[in-house]
ZAMARGU-4260 file (C-alpha; in steps of 0.2 Angstrom, whole numbers, plus 5000, padded with zeros to 4 digits):
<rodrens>
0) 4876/5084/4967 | 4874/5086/4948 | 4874/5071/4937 | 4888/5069/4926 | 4877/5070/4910
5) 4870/5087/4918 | 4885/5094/4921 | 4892/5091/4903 | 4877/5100/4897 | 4880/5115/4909
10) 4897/5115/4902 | 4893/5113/4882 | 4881/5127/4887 | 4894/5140/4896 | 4906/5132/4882
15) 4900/5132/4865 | 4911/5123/4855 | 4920/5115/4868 | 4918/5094/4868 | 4912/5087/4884
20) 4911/5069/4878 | 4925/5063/4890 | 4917/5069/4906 | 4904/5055/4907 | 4916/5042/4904
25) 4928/5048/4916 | 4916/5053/4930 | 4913/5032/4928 | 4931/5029/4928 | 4934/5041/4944
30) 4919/5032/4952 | 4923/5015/4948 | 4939/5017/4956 | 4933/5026/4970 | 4923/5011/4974
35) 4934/4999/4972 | 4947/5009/4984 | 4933/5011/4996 | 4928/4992/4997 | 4946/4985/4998
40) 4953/5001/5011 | 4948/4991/5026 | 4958/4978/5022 | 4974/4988/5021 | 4972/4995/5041
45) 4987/4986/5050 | 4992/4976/5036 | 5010/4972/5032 | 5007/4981/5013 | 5001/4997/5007
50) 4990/4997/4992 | 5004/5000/4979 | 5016/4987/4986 | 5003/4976/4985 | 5002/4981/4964
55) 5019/4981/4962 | 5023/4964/4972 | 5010/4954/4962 | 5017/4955/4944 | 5034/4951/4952
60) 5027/4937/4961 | 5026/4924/4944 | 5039/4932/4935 | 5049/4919/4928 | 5065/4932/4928
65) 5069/4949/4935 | 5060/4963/4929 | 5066/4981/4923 | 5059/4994/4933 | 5053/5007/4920
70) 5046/4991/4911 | 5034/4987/4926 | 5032/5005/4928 | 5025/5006/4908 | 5014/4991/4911
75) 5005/4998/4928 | 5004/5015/4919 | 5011/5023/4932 | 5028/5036/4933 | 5043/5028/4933
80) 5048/5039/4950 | 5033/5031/4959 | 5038/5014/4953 | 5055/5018/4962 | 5050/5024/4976
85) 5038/5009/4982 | 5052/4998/4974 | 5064/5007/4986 | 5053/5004/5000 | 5050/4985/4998
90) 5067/4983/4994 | 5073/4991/5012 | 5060/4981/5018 | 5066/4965/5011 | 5052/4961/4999
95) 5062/4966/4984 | 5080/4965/4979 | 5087/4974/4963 | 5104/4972/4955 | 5113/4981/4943
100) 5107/4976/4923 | 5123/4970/4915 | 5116/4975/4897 | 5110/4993/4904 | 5119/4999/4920
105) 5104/5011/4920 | 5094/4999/4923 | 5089/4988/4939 | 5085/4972/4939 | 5071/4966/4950
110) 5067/4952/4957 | 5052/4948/4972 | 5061/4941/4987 | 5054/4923/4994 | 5048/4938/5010
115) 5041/4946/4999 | 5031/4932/4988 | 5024/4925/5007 | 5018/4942/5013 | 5010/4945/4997
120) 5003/4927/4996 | 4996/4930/5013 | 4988/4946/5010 | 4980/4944/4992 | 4968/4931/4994
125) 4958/4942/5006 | 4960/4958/4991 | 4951/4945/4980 | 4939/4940/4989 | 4933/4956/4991
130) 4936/4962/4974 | 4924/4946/4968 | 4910/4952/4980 | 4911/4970/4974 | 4909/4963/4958
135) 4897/4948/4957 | 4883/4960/4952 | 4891/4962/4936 | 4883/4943/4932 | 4881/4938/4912
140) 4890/4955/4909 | 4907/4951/4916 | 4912/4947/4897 | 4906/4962/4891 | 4914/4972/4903
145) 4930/4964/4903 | 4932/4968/4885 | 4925/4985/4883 | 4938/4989/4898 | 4952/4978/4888
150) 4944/4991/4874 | 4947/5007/4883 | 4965/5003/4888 | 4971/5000/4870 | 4962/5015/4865
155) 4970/5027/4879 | 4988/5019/4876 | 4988/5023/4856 | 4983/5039/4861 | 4999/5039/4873
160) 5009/5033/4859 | 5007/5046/4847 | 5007/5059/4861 | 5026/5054/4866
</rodrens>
């Protein structure tokens, strides 16, 4: 398989003109993520929750009051109709509940259900700890890569902003 540095060069060379910076970075990004969904897949065979519930359950889990949907669907970065689906599905299955917003009918109201709280509670310990393996390698440089990442996401959200 060609590198991603080689293949930006193939690409500037069939391209004159065209900038190829981004593909190193998001070949990393792609990767990264790759990895990370390959290390904690396992985990999700026969579990009570998919990947996403898992991601949407835990900011409910500690909210201290109900959440708007399309504001939890901004701060993941995900589409708000993906948001609504998994919402609809751990709702039906009584992880969720969501109630009409009285200041924007809207709007739902979300709140994590005390079913929902223990299944997530019993499953994302074992995510954890297996997210912290994946990553002890990263050592001194955990800092460093923390903020560069912290870095990125501002960087790709201005750009967001003053693309809507």
């Amino acid at each position: 398989m060609t590198s991603p540095t080689t293949a930006r060069g193939q690409w500037a060379a069939d391209h004159p003109g065209l900038d190829t910076s981004p593909m190193e970075l998001v070949s990393l990004l792609k990767r990264a993520t790759g990895l990370l969904g390959k290390a904690v897949e396992p985990l999700y065979e026969g579990a009570p929750l998919t990947s996403p519930e898992v991601d949407m359950l835990i900011p409910l889990r500690y909210a201290t009051e109900p959440v708007i949907a399309s504001g939890l669907a901004d701060r993941m970065g995900l589409s708000r109709a993906g948001v609504s689906k998994t919402l609809g599905k751990l709702e039906r299955r009584g992880f969720v509940s969501r109630c009409p917003n009285p200041a924007d009918r809207r709007a739902a109201l979300v709140t994590i259900t005390p079913a929902g709280a223990e299944a997530v509670d019993g499953f994302f310990p074992r995510q954890l700890a297996t997210e912290l393996e994946l990553f002890a390698g990263l050592g001194d440089d955990r800092e460093w890569v923390l903020k560069a990442l912290a870095r990125l996401v501002a960087a790709m959200e201005e750009s967001a902003v003053r693309r809507d």
